[in-house]
Wavefront OBJ file of the C-alpha trace (Angstrom):
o trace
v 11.590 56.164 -121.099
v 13.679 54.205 -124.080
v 12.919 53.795 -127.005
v 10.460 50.994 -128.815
v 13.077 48.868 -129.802
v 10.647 46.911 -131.836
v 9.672 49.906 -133.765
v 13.084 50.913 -134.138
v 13.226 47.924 -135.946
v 10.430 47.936 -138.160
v 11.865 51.564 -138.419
v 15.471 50.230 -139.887
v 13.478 47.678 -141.884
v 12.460 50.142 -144.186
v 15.368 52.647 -143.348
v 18.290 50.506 -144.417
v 18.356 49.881 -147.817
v 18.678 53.292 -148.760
v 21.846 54.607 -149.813
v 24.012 56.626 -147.159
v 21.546 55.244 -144.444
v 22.748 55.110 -140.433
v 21.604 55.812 -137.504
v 22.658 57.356 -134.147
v 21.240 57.638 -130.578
v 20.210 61.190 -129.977
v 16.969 62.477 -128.427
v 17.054 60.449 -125.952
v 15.695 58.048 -128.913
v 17.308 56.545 -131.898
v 17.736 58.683 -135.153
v 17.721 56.969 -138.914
v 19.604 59.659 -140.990
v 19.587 59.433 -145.082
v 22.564 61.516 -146.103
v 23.571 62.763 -142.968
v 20.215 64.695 -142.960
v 17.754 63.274 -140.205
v 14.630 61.403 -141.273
v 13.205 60.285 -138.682
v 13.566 59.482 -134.733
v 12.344 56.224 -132.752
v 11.538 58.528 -129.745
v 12.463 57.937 -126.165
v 8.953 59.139 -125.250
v 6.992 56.652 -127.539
v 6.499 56.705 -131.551
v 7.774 58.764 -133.683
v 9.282 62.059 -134.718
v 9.253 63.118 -138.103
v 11.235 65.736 -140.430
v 9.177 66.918 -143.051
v 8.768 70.256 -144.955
v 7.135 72.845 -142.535
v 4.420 73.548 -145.476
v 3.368 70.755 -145.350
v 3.308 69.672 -140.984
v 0.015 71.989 -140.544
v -2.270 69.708 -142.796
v -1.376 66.852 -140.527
v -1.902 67.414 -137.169
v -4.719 66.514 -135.424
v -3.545 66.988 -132.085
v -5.097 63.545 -131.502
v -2.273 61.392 -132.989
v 0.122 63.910 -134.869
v 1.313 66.489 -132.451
v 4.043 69.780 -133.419
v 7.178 68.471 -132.108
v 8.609 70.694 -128.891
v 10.928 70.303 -127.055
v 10.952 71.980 -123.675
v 8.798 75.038 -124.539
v 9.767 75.190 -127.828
v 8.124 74.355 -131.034
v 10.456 72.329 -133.511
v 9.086 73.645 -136.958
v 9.346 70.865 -139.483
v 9.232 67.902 -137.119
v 6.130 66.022 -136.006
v 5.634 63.990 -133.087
v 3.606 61.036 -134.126
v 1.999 58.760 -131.599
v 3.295 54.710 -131.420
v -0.834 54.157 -131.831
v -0.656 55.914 -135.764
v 1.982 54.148 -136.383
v 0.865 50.525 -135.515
v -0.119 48.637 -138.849
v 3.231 48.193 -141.597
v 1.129 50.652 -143.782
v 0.710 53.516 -141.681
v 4.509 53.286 -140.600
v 5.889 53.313 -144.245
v 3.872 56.234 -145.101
v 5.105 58.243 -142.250
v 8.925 56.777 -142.634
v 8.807 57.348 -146.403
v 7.910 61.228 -145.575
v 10.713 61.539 -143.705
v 12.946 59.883 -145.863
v 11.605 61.963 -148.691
v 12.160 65.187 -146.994
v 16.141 63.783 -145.935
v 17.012 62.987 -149.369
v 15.380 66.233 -150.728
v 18.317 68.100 -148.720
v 22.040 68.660 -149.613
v 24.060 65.408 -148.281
v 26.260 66.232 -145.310
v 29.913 64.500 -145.044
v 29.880 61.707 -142.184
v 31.067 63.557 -139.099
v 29.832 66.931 -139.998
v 27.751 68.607 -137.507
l 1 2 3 4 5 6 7 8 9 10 11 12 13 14 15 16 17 18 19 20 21 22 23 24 25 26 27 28 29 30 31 32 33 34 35 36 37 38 39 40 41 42 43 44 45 46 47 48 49 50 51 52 53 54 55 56 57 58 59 60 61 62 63 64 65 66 67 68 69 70 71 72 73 74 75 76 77 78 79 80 81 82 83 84 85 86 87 88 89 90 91 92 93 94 95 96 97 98 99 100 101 102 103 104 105 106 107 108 109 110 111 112 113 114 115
């Protein structure tokens, strides 16, 4: 499945004016970085996936529309898979894209190229 282009562009809406902002295909999805540190992901299997401190991921699942992120078998710790249905009204998706953002910008910058 591809990604929601439409919420990859309510994604960059909010995304884009921050400074060091871009965004690369990756997870089969479409990743907004801040500082070379990834935010958040349009995913290729429907909403989003989130970075946030792993402290705080717990609190917000509800295994109804906030899921721990895997991927195969394996738990990604810090990154929640939120479904396209929580992230429908322009509120709900700010909140979620500012927590990502948040947690990007909290990190060290990485130089453009550096993996």
């Amino acid at each position: 499945m591809a990604y929601d282009r439409e919420l990859a562009d309510r994604i960059r809406a909010l995304v884009a004016p921050e400074d060091g902002f871009r965004e690369q295909a990756m997870f089969g999805g479409l990743a907004f970085l801040v500082g070379g540190n990834m935010a958040v992901v349009a995913s290729g299997e429907g909403g989003l996936m989130v970075r946030m401190p792993r402290e705080e991921c717990e609190a917000l699942i509800d295994d109804v529309r906030v899921h721990p992120m895997t991927m195969g078998s394996r738990e990604m710790r810090g990154w929640l898979r939120v479904d396209t249905e929580a992230v429908r009204s322009p509120d709900e998706l700010e909140r979620w894209v500012a927590r990502g953002v948040s947690f990007a910008r909290s990190l060290p910058a990485k130089a453009r190229g550096r993996r």
